[in-house]
N, C-alpha and C positions, 0 to 999 in steps of 0.2 A: 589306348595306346597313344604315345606320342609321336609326332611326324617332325619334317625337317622346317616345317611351317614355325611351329612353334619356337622353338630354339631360333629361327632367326628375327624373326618379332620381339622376342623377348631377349633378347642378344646373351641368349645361354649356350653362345656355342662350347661343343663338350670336348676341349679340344685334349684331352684325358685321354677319353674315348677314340679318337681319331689317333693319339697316337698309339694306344693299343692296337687297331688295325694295323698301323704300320709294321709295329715290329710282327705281329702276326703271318701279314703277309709277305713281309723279309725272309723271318724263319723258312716260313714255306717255298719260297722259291729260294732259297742258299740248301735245301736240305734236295731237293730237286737237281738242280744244279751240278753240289757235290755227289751226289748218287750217280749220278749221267756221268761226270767225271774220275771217277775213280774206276770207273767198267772200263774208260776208252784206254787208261794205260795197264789195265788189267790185261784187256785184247793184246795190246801190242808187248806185257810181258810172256804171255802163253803163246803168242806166234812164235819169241825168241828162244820158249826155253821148250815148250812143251807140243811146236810144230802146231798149234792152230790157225788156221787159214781167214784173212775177212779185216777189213779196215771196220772196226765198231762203231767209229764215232759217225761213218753213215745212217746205216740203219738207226741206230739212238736217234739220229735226229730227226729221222723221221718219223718215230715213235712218240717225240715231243709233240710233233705238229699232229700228227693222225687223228688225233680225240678229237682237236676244236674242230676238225673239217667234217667228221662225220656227224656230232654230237652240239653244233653249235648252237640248232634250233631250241633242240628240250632242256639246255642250259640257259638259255637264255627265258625259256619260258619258267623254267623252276625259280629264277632270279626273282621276274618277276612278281610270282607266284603266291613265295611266302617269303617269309618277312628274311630279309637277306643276312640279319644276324645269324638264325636260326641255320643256315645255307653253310656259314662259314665254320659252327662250329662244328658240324655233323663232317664235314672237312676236315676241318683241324682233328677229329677223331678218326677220322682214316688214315688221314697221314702216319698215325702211330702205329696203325695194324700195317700199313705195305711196309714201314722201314724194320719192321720185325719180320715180316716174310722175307725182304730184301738179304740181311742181314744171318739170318736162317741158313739159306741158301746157299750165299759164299761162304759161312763156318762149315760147309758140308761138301765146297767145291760143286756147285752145281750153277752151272754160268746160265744155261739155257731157260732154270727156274728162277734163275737173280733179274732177267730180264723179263717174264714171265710179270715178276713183283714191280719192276719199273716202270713198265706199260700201263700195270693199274695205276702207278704214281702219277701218269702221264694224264690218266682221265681223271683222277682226284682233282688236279691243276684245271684242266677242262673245265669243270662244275664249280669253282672257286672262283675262277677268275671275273666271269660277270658282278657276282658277289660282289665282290671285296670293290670293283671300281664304283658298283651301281648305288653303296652303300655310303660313298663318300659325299655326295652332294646334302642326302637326308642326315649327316651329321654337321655340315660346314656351311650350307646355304650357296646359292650363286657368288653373293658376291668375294668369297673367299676360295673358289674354284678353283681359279689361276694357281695360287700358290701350295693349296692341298693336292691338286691333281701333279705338279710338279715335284711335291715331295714322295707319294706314295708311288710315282715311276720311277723316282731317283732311286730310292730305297729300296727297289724290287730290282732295277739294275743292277744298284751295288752289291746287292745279295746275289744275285745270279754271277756277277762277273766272281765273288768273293766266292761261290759255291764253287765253281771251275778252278781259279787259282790257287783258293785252297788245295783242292784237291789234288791239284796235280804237282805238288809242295809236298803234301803229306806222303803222298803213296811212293815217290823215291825214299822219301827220309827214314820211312817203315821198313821199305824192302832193306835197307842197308842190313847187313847182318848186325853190325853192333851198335845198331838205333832202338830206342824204346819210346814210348807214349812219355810226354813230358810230364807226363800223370806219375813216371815212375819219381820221380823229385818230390815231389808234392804228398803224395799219398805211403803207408810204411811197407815194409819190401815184402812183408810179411802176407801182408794181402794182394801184393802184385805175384806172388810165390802159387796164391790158386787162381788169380786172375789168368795169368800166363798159362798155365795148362788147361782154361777153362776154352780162352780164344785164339791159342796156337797147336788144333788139334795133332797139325806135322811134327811141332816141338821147336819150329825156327821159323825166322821173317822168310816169306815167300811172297809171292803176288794176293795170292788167297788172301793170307794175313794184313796183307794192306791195302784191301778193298775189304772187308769185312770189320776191321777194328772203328774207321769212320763213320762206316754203317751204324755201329753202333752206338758211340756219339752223337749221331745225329739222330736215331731214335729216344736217346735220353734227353737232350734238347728239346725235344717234339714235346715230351710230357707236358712240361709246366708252362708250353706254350697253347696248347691243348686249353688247358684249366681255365689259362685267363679271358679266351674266348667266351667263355660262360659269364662274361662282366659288360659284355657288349651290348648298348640300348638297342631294343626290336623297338621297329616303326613298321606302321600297316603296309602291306605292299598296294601299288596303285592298282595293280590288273588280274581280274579275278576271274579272268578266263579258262573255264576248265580243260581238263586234258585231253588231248587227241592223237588220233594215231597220226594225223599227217605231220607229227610235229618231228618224225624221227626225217623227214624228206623236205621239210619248211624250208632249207638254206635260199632257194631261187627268191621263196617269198619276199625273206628277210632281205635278201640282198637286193629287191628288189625297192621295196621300202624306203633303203638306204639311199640306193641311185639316184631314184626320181628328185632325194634332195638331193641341189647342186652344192650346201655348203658342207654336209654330212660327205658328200661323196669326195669331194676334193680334197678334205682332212682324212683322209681313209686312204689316198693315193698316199699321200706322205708319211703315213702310219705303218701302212705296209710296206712302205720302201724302206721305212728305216729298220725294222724288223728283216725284210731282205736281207738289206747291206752288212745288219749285224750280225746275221747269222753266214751269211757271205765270208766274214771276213773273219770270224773266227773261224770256221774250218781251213780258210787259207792258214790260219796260225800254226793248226793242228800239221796241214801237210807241211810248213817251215819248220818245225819244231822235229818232226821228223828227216827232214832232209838234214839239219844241224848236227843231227843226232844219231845219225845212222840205223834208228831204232833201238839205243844204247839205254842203259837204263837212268842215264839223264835227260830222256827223253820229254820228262815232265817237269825237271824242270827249267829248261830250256822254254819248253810250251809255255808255263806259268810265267816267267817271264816277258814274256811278250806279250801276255794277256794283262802284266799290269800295269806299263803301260799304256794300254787302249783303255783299260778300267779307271784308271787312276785321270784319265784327260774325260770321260764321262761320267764318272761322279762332282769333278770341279763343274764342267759342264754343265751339268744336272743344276748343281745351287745356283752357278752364277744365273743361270737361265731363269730358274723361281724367282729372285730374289727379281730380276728385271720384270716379271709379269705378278710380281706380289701386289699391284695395284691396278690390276686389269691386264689381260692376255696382249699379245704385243707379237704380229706376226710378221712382223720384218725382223724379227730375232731369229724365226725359223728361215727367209732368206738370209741373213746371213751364215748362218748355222750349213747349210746348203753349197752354198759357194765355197767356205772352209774346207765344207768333205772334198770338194772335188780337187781342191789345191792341194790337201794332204793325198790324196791318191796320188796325185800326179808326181807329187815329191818318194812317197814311198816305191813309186816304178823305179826311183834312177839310184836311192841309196840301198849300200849295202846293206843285207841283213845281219844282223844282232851290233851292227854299231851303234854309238850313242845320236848319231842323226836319225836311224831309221827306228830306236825309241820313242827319242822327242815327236817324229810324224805321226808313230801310231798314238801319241797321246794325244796331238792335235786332231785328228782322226775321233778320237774318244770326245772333245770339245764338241766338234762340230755337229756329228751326231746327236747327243743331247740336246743343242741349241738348237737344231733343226725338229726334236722330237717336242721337246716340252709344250712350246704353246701349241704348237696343232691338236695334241693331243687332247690339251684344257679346252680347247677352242671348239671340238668333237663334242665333246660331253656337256659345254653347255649349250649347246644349237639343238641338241636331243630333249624331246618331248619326253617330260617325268613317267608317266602311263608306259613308252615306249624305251625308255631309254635301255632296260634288260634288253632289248631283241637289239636294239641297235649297236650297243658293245658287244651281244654276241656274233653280230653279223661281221663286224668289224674283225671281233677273233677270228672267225674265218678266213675273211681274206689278208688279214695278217699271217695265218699260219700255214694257209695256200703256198703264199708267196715264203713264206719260211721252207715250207717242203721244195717248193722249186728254187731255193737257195741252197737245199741239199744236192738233186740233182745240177744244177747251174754249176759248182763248185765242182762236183767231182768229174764231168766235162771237160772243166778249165784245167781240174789238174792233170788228164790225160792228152791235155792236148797243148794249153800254153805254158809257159815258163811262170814261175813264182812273181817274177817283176811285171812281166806284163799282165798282169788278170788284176793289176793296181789302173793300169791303163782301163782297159774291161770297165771296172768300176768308177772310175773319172768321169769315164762318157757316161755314164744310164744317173751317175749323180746330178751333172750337168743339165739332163734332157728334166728331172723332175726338176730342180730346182730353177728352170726358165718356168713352170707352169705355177709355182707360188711366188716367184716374182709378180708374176698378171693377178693370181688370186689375192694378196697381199693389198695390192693398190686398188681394187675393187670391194676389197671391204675396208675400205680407208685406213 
């Protein structure tokens, strides 16, 4: 077998290969994404039409986070385990069995088993995600870290924020009674004549019908991203530690691991807060987008637009931020990146919402974020021991997704108790307070 040894000695970086990863793990997290999105205005069209009770896009989100919290140990040990190609693609073929169970489920109106299928999607992501990070340095070498590790976050972002926006684009435009798949232009009428009865059991656009038709799109996307996974070089895994039971209750260990390093531990503060704040602030979107809206069935896209953009200012962000550490990591980019967030909070407290100023801020918003994420992130993964580095991205997932689930709870607090414009405030200050602690970390590793 070959290792990440070789390729860099021999300057055969396979950069083929690395960008297959990328789109791989693109797909997967926009197919995620959009799945989670299309439920949350499904919820809010069967509250309006069909009396069900319950804000969805809660519980969803903490159905996202719940896997890495419980499961982060024996992912992290499976990572290391075996050989992380193998890892990815035994995933990539899960993916296509949940978004068929998904997809089942709403062709059948059955919301409680579509969630049911979500959940597993939620732990497919779980087990993937060590993978797919731990897998990038044995393709690219250290000293191309900076710039690989900054694309394959960019691209998992863009796909995440592109799974959500999409989403919540598509499922108004469906429900419209006289909207069809743009597929119906394209493809002959003849075969959308049994299409149309095969995936509009009621015989009209409903909510059902537009949560279910993307479903299944994005299960036929899955296939032949599935496939190319099978083209991905396996390298030996470092740690051939067998399996154990303590490995379902390891989190304290790992986390502990992590602490006692101060450089591991302080890019993990910045990791998780920006996970936080992003999941902070997209559910504040979710409650604007319904105040805007009344719960109208422009609800989504009112929502989508505000997600893009925040989207649209963290994928600029995302490049410009690479492209600044495409020669070695550079972590006064993440202080500035820091100081940004807190001045776009502070501007999005005092403008209106959906004007074209409180746009512009949540795109600065998107900027800064990225430029605060990117190099701590590189920064993490090359300070990690090769042998260790699985336990340490999965420790890291944890207290990433901790703090993700207490960004579900934190949010829906704020939204029972503060105003829309001040929980911009709220987020200023907790931006503020990290980013005085990598100013000091910043100047101490020079």
């Amino acid at each position: 077998m070959s290792n990440s040894i070789d390729y860099v000695n021999n300057s055969r970086i396979p950069w083929g290969a690395f960008t297959r990863l990328v789109i791989i793990q693109a797909q997967n997290a926009f197919n995620e994404k959009g799945a989670q999105f299309v439920l949350i205005p499904l919820g809010v069209w069967l509250a309006a039409n069909c009396g069900y009770q319950g804000d969805l896009e809660y519980p969803l989100g903490a159905i996202i986070v719940l896997p890495f919290v419980l499961f982060s140990p024996i992912v992290g040990w499976i990572s290391d385990h075996f050989a992380k190609a193998r890892v990815i693609q035994y995933m990539a073929l899960t993916q296509v069995i949940v978004l068929l169970g998904m997809f089942v489920s709403l062709y059948v109106h059955h919301l409680n088993m579509a969630i049911f299928w979500f959940t597993l999607f939620a732990i497919q992501a779980t087990v993937f995600s060590p993978a797919k990070k731990g897998i990038v340095k044995d393709l690219v070498g250290e000293k191309n870290m900076g710039f690989a590790s900054g694309i394959l976050e960019m691209a998992s972002i863009l796909s995440i924020l592109g799974g959500q926006i999409g989403a919540f684009f598509w499922f108004p435009y469906l429900l419209d009674a006289g909207s069809d798949s743009i597929w119906h232009e394209w493809l002959p009428q003849e075969f959308f004549a049994w299409f149309d009865a095969w995936v509009k059991p009621s015989g009209v656009n409903d909510g059902w019908y537009a949560a279910s038709f993307p479903c299944l799109v994005f299960l036929l996307a899955a296939i032949p991203v599935a496939i190319s996974s099978l083209f991905l070089p396996k390298f030996e895994p470092q740690n051939k530690s067998p399996f154990r039971w303590s490995l379902f209750y390891e989190h304290f260990t790992q986390l502990a691991k992590l602490w006692r390093h101060p450089v591991l531990r302080t890019c993990e503060v910045g990791i998780g807060y920006f996970w936080f704040f992003g999941g902070t602030i997209m559910l504040m979107t979710i409650q604007m987008a319904k105040e805007l809206s009344g719960g109208a069935n422009d609800f989504g896209t009112i929502g989508a637009m505000l997600m893009v953009w925040m989207s649209g200012g963290t994928v600029l962000g995302g490049v410009l931020a690479s492209l600044l550490c495409s020669k070695g990591v550079k972590l006064k980019v993440s202080v500035m990146g820091g100081i940004l967030m807190t001045l776009s909070c502070v501007l999005l407290s005092f403008v209106p919402m959906s004007s074209s100023g409180f746009y512009a801020c949540l795109m600065l918003a998107g900027v800064s974020a990225a430029f605060f994420l990117v190099p701590i992130n590189a920064y993490f993964q090359n300070s990690a021991d090769n042998a260790e580095r699985g336990d340490m991205i999965a420790a890291g997932n944890l207290v990433d997704c901790v703090l993700g689930l207490l960004a579900v709870g934190f949010q829906y607090l704020m939204m029972l108790c503060i105003p829309s414009n001040l929980q911009f405030i709220v987020m200023a200050s907790l931006s503020l307070a990290v980013t005085s602690v990598f100013v000091k970390f910043a100047k101490s590793r020079g």
